[in-house]
C-alpha positions as CSV (number, residue, x, y, z in Angstrom):
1,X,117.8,107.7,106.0
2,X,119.2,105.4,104.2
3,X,117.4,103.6,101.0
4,X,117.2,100.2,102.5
5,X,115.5,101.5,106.0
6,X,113.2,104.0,103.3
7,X,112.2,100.6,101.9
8,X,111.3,98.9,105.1
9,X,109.1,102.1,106.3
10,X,107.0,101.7,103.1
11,X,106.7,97.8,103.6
12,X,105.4,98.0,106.8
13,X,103.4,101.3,105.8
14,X,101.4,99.2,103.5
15,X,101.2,96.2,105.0
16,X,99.1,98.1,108.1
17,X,97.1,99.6,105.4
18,X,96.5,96.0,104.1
19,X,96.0,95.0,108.2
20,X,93.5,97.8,108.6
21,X,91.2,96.6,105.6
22,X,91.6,93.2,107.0
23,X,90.7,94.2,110.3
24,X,87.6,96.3,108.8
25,X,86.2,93.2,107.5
26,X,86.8,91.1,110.8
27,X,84.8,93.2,112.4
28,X,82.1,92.5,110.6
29,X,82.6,88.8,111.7
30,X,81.3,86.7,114.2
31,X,85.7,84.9,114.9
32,X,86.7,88.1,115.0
33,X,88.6,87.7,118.4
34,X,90.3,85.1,116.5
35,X,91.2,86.6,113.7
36,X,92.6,89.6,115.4
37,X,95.6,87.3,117.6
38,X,97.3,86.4,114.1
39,X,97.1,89.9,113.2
40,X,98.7,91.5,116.3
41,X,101.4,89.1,116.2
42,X,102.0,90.0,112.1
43,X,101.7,93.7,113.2
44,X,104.5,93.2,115.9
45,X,106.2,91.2,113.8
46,X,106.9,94.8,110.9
47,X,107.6,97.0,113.5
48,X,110.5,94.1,115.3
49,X,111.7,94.8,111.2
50,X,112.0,98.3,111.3
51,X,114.0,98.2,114.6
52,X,117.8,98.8,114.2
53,X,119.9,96.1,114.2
């Protein structure tokens, strides 16, 4: 594994921790259907990084 794809894994590694907390406190919400579009699409979004080019 090279450094630069070790780099990207731990990017989108915590960036879904940061999604999870986000979507923890959606929940919690009444626009949470709304809130959760953006972050599927940021979500796909990492993983479409991690592909090889």
């Amino acid at each position: 594994m090279t450094l630069g794809a070790f780099a990207s894994v731990l990017a989108a590694g915590r960036s879904l921790v940061v999604h999870t907390i986000f979507l923890g406190k959606s929940i919690r919400q009444p626009d949470f259907y709304g809130d959760l579009m953006p972050l599927s699409r940021s979500l796909h979004g990492d993983f479409a990084q991690l592909a090889p080019r």
